[in-house]
C-alpha positions as CSV (number, residue, x, y, z in Angstrom):
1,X,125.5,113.6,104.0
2,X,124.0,115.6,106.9
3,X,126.7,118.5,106.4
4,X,126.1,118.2,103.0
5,X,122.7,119.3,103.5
6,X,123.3,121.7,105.6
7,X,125.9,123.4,103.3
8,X,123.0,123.0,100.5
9,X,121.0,125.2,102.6
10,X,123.5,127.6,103.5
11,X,123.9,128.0,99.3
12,X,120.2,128.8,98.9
13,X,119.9,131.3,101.6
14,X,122.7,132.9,100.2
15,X,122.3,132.7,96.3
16,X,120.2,135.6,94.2
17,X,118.1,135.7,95.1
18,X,117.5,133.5,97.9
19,X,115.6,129.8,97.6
20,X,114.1,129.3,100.6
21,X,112.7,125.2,99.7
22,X,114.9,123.8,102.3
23,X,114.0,126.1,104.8
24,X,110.6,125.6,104.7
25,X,110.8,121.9,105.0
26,X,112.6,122.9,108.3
27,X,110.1,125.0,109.3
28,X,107.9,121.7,108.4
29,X,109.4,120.0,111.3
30,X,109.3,122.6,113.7
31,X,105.3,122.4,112.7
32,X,105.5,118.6,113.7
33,X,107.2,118.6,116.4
34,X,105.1,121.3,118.2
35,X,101.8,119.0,117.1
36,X,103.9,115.9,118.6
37,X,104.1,118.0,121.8
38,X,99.9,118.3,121.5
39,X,99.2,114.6,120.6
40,X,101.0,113.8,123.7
41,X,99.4,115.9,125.9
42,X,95.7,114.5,124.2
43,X,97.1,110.9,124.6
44,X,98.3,111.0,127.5
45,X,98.9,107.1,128.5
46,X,98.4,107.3,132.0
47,X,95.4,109.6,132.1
48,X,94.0,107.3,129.6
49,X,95.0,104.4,132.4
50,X,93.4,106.0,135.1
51,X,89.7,106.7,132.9
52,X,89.9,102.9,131.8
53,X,90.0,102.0,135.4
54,X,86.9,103.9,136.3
55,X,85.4,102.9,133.4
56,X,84.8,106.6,132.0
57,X,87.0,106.7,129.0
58,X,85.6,108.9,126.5
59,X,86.4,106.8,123.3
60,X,83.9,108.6,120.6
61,X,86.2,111.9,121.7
62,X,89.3,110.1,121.2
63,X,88.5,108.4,117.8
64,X,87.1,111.9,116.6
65,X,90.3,113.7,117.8
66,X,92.7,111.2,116.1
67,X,90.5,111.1,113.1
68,X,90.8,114.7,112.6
69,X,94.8,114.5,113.2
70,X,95.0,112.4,110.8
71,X,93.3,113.8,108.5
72,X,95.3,117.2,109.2
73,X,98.7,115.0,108.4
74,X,98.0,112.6,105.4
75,X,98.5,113.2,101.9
76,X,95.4,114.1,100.4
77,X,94.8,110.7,98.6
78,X,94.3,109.4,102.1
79,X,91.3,111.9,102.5
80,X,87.9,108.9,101.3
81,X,89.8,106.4,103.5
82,X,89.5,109.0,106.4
83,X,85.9,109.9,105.3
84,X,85.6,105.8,105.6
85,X,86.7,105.8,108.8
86,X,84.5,108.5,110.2
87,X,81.4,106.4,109.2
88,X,82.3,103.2,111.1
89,X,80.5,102.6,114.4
90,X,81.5,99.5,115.8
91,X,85.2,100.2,118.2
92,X,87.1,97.1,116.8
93,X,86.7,97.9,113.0
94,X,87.6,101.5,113.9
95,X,90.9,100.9,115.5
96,X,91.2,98.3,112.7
97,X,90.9,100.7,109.7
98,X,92.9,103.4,112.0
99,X,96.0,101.1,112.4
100,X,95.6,100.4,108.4
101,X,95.4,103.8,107.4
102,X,98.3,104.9,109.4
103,X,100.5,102.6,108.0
104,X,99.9,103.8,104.8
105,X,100.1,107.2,105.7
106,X,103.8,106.1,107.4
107,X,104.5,104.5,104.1
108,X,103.3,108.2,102.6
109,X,106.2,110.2,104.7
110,X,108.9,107.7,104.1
111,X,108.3,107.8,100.3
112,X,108.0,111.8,100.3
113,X,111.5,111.7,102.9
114,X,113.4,109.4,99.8
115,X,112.2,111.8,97.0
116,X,112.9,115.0,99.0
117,X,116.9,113.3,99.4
118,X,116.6,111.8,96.1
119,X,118.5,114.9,94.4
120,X,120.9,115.9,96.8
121,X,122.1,112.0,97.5
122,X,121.9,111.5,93.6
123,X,124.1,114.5,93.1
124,X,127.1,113.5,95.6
125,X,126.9,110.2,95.0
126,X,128.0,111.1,91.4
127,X,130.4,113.0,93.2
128,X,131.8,110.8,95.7
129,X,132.5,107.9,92.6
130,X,134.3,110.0,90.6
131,X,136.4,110.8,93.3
132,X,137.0,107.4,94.1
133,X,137.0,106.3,90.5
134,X,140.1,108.7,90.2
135,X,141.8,107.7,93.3
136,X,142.3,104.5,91.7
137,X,143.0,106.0,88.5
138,X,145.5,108.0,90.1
139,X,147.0,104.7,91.5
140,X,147.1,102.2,88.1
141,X,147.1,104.5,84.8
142,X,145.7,101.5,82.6
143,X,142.2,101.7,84.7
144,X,140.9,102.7,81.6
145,X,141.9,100.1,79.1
146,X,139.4,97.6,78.7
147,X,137.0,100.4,78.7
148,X,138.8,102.1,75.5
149,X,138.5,98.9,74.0
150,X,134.6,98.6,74.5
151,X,134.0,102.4,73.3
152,X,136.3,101.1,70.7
153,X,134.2,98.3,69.0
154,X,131.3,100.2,69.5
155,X,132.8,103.5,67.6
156,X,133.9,100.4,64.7
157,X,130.0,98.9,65.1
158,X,128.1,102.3,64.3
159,X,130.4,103.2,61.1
160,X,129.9,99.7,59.6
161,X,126.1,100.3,60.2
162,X,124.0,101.1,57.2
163,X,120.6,103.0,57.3
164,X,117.4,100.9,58.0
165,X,115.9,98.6,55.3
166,X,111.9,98.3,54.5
167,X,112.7,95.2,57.0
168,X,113.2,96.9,60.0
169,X,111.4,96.3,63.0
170,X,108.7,99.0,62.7
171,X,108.5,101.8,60.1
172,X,107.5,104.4,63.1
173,X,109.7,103.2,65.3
174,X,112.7,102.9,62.5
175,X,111.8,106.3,61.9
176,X,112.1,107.6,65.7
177,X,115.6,105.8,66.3
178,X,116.9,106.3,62.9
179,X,120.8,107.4,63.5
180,X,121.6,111.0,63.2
181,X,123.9,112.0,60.2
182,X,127.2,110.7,60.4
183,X,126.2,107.1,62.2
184,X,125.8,104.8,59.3
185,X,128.0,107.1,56.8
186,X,130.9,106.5,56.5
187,X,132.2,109.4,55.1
188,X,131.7,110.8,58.3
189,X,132.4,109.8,62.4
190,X,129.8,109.4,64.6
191,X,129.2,111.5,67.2
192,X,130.6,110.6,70.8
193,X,127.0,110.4,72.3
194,X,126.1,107.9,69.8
195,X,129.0,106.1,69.8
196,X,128.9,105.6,74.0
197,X,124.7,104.6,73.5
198,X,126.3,101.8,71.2
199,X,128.6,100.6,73.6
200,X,125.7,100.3,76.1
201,X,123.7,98.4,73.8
202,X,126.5,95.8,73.2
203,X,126.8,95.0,76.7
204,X,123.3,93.4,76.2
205,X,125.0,91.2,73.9
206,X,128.4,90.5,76.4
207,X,129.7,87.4,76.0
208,X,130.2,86.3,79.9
209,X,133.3,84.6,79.3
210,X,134.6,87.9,78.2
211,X,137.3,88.8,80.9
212,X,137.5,92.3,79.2
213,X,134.4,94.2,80.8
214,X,134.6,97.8,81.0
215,X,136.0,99.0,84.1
216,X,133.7,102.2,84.3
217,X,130.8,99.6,84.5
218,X,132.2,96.9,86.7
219,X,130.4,98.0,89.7
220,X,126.5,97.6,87.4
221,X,127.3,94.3,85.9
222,X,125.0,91.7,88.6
223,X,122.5,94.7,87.2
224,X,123.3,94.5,83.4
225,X,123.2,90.5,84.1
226,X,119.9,90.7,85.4
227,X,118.7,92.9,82.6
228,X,120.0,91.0,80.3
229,X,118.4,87.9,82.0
230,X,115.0,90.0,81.8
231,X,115.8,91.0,78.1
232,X,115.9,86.7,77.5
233,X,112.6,86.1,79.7
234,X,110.7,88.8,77.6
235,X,112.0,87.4,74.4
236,X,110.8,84.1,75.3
237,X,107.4,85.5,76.4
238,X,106.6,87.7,73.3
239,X,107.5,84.8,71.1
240,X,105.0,82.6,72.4
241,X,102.4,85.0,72.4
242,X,102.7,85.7,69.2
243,X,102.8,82.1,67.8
244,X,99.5,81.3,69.8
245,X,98.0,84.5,68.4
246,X,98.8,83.8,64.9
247,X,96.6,80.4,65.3
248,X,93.9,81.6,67.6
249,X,93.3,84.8,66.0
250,X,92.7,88.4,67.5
251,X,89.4,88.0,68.7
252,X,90.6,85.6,71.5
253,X,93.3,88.3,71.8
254,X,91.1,91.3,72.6
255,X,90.5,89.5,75.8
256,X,92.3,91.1,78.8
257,X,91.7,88.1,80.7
258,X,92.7,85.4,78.4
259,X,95.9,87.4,77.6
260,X,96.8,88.0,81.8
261,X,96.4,84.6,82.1
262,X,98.5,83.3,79.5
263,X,101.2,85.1,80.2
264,X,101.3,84.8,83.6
265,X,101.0,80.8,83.1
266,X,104.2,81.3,80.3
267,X,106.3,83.5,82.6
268,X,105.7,80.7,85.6
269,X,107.1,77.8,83.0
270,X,110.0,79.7,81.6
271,X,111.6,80.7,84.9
272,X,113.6,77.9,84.0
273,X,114.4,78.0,80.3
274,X,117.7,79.1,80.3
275,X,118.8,75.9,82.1
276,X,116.1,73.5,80.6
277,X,115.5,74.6,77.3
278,X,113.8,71.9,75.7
279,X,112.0,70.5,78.6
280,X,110.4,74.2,79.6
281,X,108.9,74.6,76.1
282,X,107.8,71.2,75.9
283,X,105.6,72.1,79.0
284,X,105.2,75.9,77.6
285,X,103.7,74.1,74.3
286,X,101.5,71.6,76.1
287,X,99.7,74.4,78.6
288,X,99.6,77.2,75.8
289,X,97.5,74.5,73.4
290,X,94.9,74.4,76.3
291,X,94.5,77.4,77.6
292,X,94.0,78.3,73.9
293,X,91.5,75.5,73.3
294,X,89.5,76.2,76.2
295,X,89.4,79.7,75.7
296,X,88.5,79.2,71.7
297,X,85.8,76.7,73.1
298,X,84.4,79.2,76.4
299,X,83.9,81.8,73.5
300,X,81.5,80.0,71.5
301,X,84.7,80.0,68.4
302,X,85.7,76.5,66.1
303,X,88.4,75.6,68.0
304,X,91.9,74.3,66.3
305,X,92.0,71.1,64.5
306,X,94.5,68.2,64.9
307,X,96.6,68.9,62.3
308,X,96.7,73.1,63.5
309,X,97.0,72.3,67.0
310,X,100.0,69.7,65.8
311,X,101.6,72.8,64.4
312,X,101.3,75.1,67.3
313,X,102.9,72.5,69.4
314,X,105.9,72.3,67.1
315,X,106.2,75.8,66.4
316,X,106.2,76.8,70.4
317,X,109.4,74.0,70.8
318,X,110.9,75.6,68.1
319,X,111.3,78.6,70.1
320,X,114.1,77.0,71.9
321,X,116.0,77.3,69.0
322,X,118.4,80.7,69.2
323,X,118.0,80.8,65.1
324,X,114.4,80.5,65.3
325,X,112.7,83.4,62.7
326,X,110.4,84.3,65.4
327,X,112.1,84.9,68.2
328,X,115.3,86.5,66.2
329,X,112.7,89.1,65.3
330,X,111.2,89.7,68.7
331,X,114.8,90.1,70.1
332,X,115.3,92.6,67.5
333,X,112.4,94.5,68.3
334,X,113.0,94.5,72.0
335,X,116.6,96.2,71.3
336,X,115.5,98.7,69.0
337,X,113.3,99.4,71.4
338,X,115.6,99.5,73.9
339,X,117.7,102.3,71.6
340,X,114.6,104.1,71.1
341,X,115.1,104.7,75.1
342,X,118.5,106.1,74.7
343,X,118.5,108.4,71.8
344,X,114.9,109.6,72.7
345,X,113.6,108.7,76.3
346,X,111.1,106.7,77.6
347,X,108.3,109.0,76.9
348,X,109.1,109.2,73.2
349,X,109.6,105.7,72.6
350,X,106.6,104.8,74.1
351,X,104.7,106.9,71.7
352,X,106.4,104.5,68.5
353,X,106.3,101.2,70.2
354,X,106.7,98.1,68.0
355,X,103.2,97.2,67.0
356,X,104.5,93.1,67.6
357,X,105.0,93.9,70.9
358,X,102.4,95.3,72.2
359,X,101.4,92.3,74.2
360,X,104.4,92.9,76.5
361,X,104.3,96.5,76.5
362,X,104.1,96.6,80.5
363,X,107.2,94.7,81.1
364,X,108.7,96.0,78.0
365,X,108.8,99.5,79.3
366,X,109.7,98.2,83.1
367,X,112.7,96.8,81.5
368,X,113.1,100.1,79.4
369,X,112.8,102.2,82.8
370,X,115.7,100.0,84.0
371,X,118.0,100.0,81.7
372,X,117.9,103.8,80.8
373,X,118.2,105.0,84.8
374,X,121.2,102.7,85.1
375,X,122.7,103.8,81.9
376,X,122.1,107.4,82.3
377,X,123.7,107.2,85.6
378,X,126.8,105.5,84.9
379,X,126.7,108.2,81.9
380,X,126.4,111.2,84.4
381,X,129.3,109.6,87.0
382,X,132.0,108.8,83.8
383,X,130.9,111.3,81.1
384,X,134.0,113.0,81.5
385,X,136.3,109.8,81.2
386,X,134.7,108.8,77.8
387,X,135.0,112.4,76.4
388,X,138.5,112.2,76.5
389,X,139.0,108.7,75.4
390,X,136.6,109.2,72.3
391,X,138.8,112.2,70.9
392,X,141.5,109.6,70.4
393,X,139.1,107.3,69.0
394,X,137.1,109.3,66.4
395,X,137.5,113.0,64.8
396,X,138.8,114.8,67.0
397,X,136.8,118.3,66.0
398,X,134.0,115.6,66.1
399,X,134.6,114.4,69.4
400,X,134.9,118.3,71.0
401,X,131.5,119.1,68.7
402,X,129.3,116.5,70.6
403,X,129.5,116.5,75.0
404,X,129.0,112.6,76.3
405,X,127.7,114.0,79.4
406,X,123.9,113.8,79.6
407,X,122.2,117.1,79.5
């Protein structure tokens, strides 16, 4: 990686005309390293030493010098908490707030330092997988076979789809992520592109007892299982939501608070749901009817009778139930959300998010963020191996029309 920048450089200087970014940075350092040279020489330790021992240390100059230094290094959203510091009179809050402030201003340069690398490690790591992704394909020629089968179902899963019915998750959204001609006819072969964002979306759906995993994906799978994991969790969590506000009714709702708390309260109890199904929403049901109560009763609303409340508590347990009409929905919602991502990006998608989840629209697009990054990476590493394998699968003047590789 360090000749590798250096060869990067070395490109710039030399390309037409010349793109001096990476030089500057260096020049950068030279800057800082002549000002370490001067903060040395201003705190010098055993001058310092010396002044303490006659009891003459001049410690308003020295807090107004390193004040000032900082000030001259930090990123400018560190300039109030500077301006802060300046005010403060008393010598253990100052060196307080100046040991605070410099870690965050540590914190600043090692965050600037990752996004500066960011592109050239993104780019050869793309470059060093391939190249070992073809070492071993060089060594066993059926590498590949598992993953032909995946891209396989997936190319057989968009030509027996049909277009979207008046019950689709959201009109807006069905209208953003509608497939493009040719997915859904079939009279004519998908594209590749679509056909490899299906195969992504199935893996949400991978049956772990499925030996047969994609090769080209084998090193992401503790990450797609975690995902997926998260994809479960969210489900869960939207589903309850909207069964407790269907009783207590949007004006409890509108309440940032009320909401914050009661999911944070159903995330805590459903850590475990996967494992403990039955027992988890038992406890879900039971905590959600209070917090509900109380916060119908803190408002000044008619809380729920009996016979409602009765009916909340068995609709929440029903949740455990994988053919339960609410949560089927929600986990529809949450992947056609999650295709939105694919076809469109984040930013898109975000602008036609499904109206029934807009309670988890934070996490939902954390999860979103995710799943795309990992998805486009793993696109931009083997976009080259599913090219070729999707001209044997579909059309070929089809498959050479349409590039897998992200643009």
């Amino acid at each position: 990686m360090y000749n590798a920048f250096w060869n990067h450089l070395k490109e710039q200087l030399l390309s037409t005309p010349p793109d001096f970014t990476c030089a500057l940075e260096l020049l950068k350092d030279v800057k800082e390293n002549r000002l370490r040279n001067e903060i040395e020489e201003a705190l010098d330790t055993d001058l310092l030493k010396q002044e303490a021992e006659h009891g003459a240390p001049d410690v308003p100059h020295l807090s107004n010098y390193i004040l000032n230094l900082m000030a001259l290094l930090c990123a400018p959203v560190r300039d109030e908490a500077i301006q802060k510091l300046e005010t403060i009179r008393d010598p253990v809050q100052l060196l307080r707030g100046i040991f605070r402030v410099l870690g965050l201003m540590k914190m600043d340069m090692v965050n600037y330092t990752i996004q500066s690398f960011r592109p050239y490690l993104q780019e050869h790591s793309i470059q060093y997988e391939q190249a070992k992704f073809q070492e071993l394909l060089d060594k066993q020629p059926s590498l590949l076979d598992y993953t032909t089968k995946w891209l396989t179902k997936a190319a057989t899963d968009i030509t027996t789809l049909r277009p979207s019915s008046p019950d689709s998750p959201s009109s807006s959204c069905s209208m953003a992520c509608s497939l493009p001609s040719g997915a859904g006819n079939n009279s004519e072969p998908p594209s590749p592109t679509m056909v490899l964002y299906q195969g992504y979306l199935n893996l949400l759906l991978w049956d772990p007892e499925n030996v047969e995993f994609p090769e080209t994906l084998l090193m992401d799978r503790i990450r797609l299982q975690e995902l997926v994991s998260q994809l479960r969790q969210l489900t869960v969590l939207a589903s309850v939501l909207l069964v407790a506000r269907s009783f207590s009714g949007e004006v409890l709702f509108r309440s940032p608070e009320f909401v914050d708390r009661l999911k944070c309260i159903t995330k805590a109890l459903t850590e475990e749901f996967i494992s403990r199904p039955e027992e988890t929403m038992l406890s879900v049901s039971e905590q959600v009817s209070q917090e509900v109560h109380q916060g119908l009763k803190d408002m000044g609303l008619t809380t729920l009778s009996s016979e409602n409340t009765a009916s909340l508590l068995g609709q929440l347990q029903n949740i455990t139930k994988k053919e339960n009409c609410i949560r089927c929905i929600v986990d529809q919602w949450i992947r056609f959300f999650l295709k939105c991502c694919l076809l469109h990006g984040m930013q898109e998608s975000l602008l036609h998010f499904p109206g029934g989840l807009i309670l988890i629209e934070k996490e939902l697009a954390e999860l979103g963020w995710k799943f795309l990054n990992l998805m486009h990476h793993n696109q931009q590493v083997f976009g080259p191996y599913y090219a070729e394998i999707l001209k044997h699968i579909i059309h070929p003047a089809q498959a050479q029309e349409t590039d897998v590789e992200p643009k």
